[in-house]
N, C-alpha and C positions, 0 to 999 in steps of 0.2 A: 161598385159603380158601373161596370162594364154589363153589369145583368142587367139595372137599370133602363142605361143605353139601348141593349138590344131587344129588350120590350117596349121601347116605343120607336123603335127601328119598324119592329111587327106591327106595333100599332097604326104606325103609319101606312104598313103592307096590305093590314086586309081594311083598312081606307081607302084606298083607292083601287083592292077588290070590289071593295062595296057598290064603290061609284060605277063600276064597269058592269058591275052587272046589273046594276039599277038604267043603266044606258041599253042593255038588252031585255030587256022587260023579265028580268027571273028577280022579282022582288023578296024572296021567300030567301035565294042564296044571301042577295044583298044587307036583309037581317042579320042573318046568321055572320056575316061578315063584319057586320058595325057592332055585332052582340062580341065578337071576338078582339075584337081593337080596342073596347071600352074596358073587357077584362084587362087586358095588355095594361091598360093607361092605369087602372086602379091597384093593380098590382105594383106596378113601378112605382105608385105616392105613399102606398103602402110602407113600402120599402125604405123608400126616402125618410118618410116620418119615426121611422123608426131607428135610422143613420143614428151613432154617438154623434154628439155635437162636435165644430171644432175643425 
């Protein structure tokens, strides 16, 4: 559960990479940073769905 946790710690992390560099016009990093937050997220559900019940 604490892996879970700290992937959407990250996810959250390069979120608001993203936003920051979408505020300085480097649209290209800001991608690469919302491409990297969404793995984050789909890995954590991943994971969860796969949790034993209980």
């Amino acid at each position: 559960m604490q892996y879970i946790a700290y992937l959407r710690e990250q996810a959250a992390y390069y979120h608001e990479l993203a936003a920051n560099c979408a505020k300085v016009a480097k649209p290209e990093e800001a991608t690469e940073y919302e491409d990297l937050a969404e793995t984050c997220e789909e890995v954590a559900a991943d994971i969860e769905d796969h949790l034993p019940a209980g």
